[in-house]
C-alpha positions as CSV (number, residue, x, y, z in Angstrom):
1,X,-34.2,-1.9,-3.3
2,X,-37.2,-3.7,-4.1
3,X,-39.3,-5.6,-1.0
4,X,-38.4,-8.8,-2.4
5,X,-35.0,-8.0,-2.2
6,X,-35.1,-6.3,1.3
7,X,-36.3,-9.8,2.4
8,X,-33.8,-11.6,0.7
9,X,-31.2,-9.7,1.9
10,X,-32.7,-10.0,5.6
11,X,-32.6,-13.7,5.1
12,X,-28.8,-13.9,4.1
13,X,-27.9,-11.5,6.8
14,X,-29.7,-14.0,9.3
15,X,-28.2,-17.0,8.0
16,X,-24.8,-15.3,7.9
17,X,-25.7,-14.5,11.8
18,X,-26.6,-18.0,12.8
19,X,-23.5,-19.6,11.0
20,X,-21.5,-17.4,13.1
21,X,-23.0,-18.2,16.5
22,X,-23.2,-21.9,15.9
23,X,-20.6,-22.9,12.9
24,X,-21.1,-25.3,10.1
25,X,-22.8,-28.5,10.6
26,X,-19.4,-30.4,10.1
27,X,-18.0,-28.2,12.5
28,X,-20.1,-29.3,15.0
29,X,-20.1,-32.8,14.4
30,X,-16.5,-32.7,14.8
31,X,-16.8,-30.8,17.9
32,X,-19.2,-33.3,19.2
33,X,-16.5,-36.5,18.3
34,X,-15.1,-38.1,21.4
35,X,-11.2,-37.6,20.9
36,X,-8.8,-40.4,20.7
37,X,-7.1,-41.9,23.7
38,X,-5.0,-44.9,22.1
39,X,-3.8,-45.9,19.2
40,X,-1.9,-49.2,18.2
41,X,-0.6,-51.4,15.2
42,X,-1.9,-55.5,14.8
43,X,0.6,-57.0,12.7
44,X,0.1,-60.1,12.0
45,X,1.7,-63.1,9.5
46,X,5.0,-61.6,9.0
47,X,6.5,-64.7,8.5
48,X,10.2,-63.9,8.1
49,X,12.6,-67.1,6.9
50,X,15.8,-67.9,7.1
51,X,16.7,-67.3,3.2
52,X,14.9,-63.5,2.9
53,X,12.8,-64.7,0.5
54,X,10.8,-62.4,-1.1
55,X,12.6,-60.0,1.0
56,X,10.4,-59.7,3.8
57,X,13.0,-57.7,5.8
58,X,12.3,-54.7,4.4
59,X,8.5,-55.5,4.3
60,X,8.6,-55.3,7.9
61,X,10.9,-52.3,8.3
62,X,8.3,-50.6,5.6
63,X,5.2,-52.0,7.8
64,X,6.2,-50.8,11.1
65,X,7.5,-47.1,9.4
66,X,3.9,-46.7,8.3
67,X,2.4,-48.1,11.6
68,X,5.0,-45.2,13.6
69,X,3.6,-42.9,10.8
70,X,0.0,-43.7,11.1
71,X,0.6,-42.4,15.4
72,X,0.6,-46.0,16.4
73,X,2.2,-45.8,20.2
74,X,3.0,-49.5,20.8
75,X,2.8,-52.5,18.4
76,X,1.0,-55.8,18.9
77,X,1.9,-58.6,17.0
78,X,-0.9,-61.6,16.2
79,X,1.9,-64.5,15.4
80,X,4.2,-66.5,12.5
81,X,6.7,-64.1,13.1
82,X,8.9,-66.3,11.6
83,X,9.0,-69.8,9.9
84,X,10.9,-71.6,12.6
85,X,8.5,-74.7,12.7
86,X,9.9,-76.6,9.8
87,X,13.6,-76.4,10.5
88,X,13.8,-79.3,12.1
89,X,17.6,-79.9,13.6
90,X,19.0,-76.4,12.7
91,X,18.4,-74.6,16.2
92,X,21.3,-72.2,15.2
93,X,19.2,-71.3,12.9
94,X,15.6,-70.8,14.3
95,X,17.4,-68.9,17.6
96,X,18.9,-66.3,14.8
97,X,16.2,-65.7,12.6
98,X,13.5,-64.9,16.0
99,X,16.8,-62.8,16.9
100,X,16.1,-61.1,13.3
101,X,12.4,-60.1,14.0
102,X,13.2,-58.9,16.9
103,X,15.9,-56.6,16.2
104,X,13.9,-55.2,13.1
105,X,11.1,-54.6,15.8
106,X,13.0,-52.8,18.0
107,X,14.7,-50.5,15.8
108,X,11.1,-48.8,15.6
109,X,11.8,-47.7,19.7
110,X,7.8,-49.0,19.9
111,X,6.7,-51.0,22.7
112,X,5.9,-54.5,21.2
113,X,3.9,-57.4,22.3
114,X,4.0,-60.8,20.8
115,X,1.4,-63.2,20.0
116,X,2.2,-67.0,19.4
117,X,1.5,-68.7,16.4
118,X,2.2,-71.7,14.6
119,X,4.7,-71.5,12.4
120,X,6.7,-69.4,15.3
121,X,7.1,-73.2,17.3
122,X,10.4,-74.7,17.5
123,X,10.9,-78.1,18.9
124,X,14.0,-78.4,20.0
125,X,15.5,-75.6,23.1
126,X,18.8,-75.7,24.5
127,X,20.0,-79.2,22.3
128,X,17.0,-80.5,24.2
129,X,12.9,-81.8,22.5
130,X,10.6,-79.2,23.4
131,X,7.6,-80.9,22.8
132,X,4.9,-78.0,22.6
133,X,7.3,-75.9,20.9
134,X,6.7,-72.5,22.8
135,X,10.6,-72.2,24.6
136,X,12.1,-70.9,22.0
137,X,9.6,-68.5,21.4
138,X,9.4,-67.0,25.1
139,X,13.1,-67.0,24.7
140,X,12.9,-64.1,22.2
141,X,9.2,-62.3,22.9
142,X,8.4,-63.4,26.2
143,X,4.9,-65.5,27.8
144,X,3.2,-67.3,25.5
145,X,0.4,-66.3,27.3
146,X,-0.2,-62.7,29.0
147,X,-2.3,-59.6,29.5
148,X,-1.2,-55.8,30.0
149,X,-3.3,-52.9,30.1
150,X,-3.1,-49.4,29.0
151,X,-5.1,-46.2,29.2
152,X,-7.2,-48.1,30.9
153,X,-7.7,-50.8,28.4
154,X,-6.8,-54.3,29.1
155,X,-5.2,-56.7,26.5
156,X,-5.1,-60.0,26.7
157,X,-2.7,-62.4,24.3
158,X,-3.8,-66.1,23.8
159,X,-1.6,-69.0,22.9
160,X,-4.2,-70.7,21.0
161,X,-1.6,-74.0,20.2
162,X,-2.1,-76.2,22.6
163,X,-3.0,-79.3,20.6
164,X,-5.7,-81.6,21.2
165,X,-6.4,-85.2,20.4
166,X,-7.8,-84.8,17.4
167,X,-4.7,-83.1,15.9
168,X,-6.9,-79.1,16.3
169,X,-5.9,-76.3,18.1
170,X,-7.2,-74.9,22.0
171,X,-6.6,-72.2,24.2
172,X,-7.2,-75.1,26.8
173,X,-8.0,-75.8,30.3
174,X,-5.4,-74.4,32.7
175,X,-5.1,-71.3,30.2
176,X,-9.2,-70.8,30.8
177,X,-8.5,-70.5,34.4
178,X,-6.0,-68.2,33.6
179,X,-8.0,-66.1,31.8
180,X,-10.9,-66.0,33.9
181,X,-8.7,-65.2,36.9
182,X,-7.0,-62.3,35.3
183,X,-10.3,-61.1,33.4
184,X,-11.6,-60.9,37.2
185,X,-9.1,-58.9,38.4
186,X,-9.5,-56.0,36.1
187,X,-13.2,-56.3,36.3
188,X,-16.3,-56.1,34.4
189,X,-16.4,-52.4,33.4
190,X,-13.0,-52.5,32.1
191,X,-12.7,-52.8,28.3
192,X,-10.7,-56.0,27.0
193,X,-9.3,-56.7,23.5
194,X,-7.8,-59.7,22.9
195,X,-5.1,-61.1,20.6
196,X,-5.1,-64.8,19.2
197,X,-3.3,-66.1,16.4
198,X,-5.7,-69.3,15.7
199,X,-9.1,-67.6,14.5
200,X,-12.1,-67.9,17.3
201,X,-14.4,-67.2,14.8
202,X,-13.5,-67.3,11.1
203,X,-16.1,-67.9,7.4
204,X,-13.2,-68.4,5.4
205,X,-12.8,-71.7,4.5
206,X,-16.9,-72.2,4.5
207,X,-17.1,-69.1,2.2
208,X,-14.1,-69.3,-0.2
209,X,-13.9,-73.4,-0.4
210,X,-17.0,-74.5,0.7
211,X,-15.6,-76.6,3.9
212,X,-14.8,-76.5,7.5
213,X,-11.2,-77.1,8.4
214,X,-10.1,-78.1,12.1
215,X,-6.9,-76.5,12.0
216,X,-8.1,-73.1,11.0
217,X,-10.5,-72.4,14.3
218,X,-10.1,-73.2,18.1
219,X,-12.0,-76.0,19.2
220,X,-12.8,-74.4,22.3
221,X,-14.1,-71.6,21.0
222,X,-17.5,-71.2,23.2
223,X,-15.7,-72.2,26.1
224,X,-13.6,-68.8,26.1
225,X,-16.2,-66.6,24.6
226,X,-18.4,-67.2,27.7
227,X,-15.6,-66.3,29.6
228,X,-15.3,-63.2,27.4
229,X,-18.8,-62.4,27.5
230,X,-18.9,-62.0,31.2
231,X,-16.5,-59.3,30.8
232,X,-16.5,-56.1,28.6
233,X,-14.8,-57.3,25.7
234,X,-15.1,-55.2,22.9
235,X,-13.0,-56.8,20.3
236,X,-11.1,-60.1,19.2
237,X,-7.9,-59.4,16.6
238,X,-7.2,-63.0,15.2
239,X,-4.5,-64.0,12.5
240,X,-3.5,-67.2,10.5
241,X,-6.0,-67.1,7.8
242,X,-4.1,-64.2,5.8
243,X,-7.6,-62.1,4.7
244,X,-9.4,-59.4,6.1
245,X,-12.6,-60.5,7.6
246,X,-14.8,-58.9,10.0
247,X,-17.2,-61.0,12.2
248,X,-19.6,-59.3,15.0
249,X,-21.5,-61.5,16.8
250,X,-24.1,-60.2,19.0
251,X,-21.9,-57.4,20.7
252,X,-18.7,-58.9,20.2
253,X,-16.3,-58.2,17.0
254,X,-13.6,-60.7,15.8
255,X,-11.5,-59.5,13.3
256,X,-9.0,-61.7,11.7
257,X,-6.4,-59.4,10.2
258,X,-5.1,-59.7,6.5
259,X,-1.4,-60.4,7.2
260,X,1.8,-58.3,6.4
261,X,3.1,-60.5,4.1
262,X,-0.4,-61.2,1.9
263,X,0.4,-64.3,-0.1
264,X,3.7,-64.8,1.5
265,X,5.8,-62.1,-0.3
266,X,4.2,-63.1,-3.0
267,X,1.7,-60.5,-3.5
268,X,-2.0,-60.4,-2.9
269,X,-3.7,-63.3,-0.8
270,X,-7.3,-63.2,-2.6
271,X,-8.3,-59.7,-2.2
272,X,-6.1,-58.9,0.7
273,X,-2.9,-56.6,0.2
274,X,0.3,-56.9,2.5
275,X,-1.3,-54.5,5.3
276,X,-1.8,-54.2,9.1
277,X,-4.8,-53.3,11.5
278,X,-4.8,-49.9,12.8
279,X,-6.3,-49.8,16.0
280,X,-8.0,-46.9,17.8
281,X,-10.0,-45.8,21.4
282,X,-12.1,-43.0,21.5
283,X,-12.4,-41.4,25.2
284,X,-15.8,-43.5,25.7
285,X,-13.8,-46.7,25.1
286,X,-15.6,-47.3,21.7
287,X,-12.9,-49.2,19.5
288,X,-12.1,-48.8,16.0
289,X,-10.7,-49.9,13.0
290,X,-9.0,-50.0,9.8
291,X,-6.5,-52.0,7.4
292,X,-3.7,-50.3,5.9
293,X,-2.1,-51.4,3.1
294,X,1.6,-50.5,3.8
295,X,2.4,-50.3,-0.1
296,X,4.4,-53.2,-0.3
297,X,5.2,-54.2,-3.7
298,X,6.7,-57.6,-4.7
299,X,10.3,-57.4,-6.0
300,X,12.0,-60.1,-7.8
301,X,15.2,-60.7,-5.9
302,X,18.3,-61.1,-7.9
């Protein structure tokens, strides 16, 4: 064997040696990755109706197999469950179809929390005006407004409906209070992730038409991202617009969640599939994210 040789051979032997001792570079990286404490579904925009159209029963069923599949350990929902807002006298109805989603839901054996949206209002509980809308709602999913924590995260759902003079959407005063009250009780080191259906903090309209619309942001926006900012609130899931859009400001991410039904069973909303948020939490509290695309496919109903 030749000197050159010897030395190349030394070389190789030496690598081979230091490979051993301290494994490949992905191995370490990997080894270094904080493992994964919690994982949960957003599903947002479901919007079930009272005729199956576009058969958005099985949509769901197919959505919440892939968010069991995909290790999600409870689901949280970011509102229009169901279209219940327009039926006007037909309270039979509205009661059975909210009865619907949530019999689909719990056939998953998931925990499940419920955000309210619009289209999930019915005005009418009991044979009696409701004239917010939300009984009928709490009826079937519970508080229109509540928190829970787990793993040592803290979640806090918004009912971001309560209507203001100028015909726009708020989270509102006595809801504020609420909020700061129960933010302060978990306090400041805690992380917080928060579910609204009404966007805090959306482009959509500005970038895709060019305008501002009121009803497709809170108007009170600031007033409840100060009282986010005070705590450690890592991350805003949002629904209603029906695209995928991710927003950080300063520290602070909102994420407004495609929708499972796209385009209403109709497909594709823009560039958004039928798909849900899978959410994760690393060990060190850092959140994660990604949309799923279920694999929904329209089918023409006979």
């Amino acid at each position: 064997m030749t000197r050159k040789n010897i030395l190349k051979g030394s070389a190789i032997s030496c690598l081979t040696f230091l490979l051993a001792a301290c494994g490949t570079p992905g191995e370490e990286r990997k080894a270094a990755e904080p493992a994964t404490k919690l994982t949960f579904a957003y599903l947002t925009d479901v919007h079930l109706n009272k005729d199956n159209s576009g058969n958005g029963n099985e949509g769901l069923r197919k959505a919440l197999k892939a968010a069991a599949d995909n290790g999600a350990e409870f689901l949280l929902f970011g509102g229009d469950n169901a279209d219940t807002d327009a039926l006007g006298d037909a309270e039979t109805t509205a009661d059975t179809l909210h009865a619907r989603f949530t019999r689909l839901v719990e056939e998953t054996g998931l925990p499940a929390y419920y955000t309210i949206g619009n289209h999930d209002r019915y005005y009418r509980f009991e044979g009696q005006p409701d004239t917010l809308g939300f009984r009928m709602f709490e009826k079937h999913y519970g508080p229109s407004h509540r928190s829970f924590t787990r793993k040592g995260v803290h979640f806090v759902i918004l009912n971001s409906l309560y209507p203001e003079d100028n015909g726009g959407y708020n989270v509102g005063n006595k809801q504020l209070e609420w909020l700061k009250a129960d933010l302060d009780s978990v306090g400041k080191q805690t992380p917080v992730i928060v579910s609204t259906h009404v966007p805090m903090l959306s482009l959509y309209y500005p970038v895709v038409e060019g305008s501002m619309k009121a009803l497709d942001m809170i108007n009170d926006t600031k007033d409840v991202v100060d009282v986010l900012k005070d705590h450690n609130t890592q991350l805003v899931l949002q629904g209603h617009q029906h695209i995928y859009e991710q927003i950080q400001e300063r520290d602070l991410w909102f994420v407004t969640a495609g929708a499972v039904s796209a385009y209403w069973w109709k497909g594709p909303f823009l560039t958004t599939e039928e798909g849900l948020l899978l959410v994760k939490v690393d060990e060190n509290n850092r959140v994660s994210w990604e949309y799923l695309d279920y694999g929904w496919e329209v089918k023409e109903q006979e």
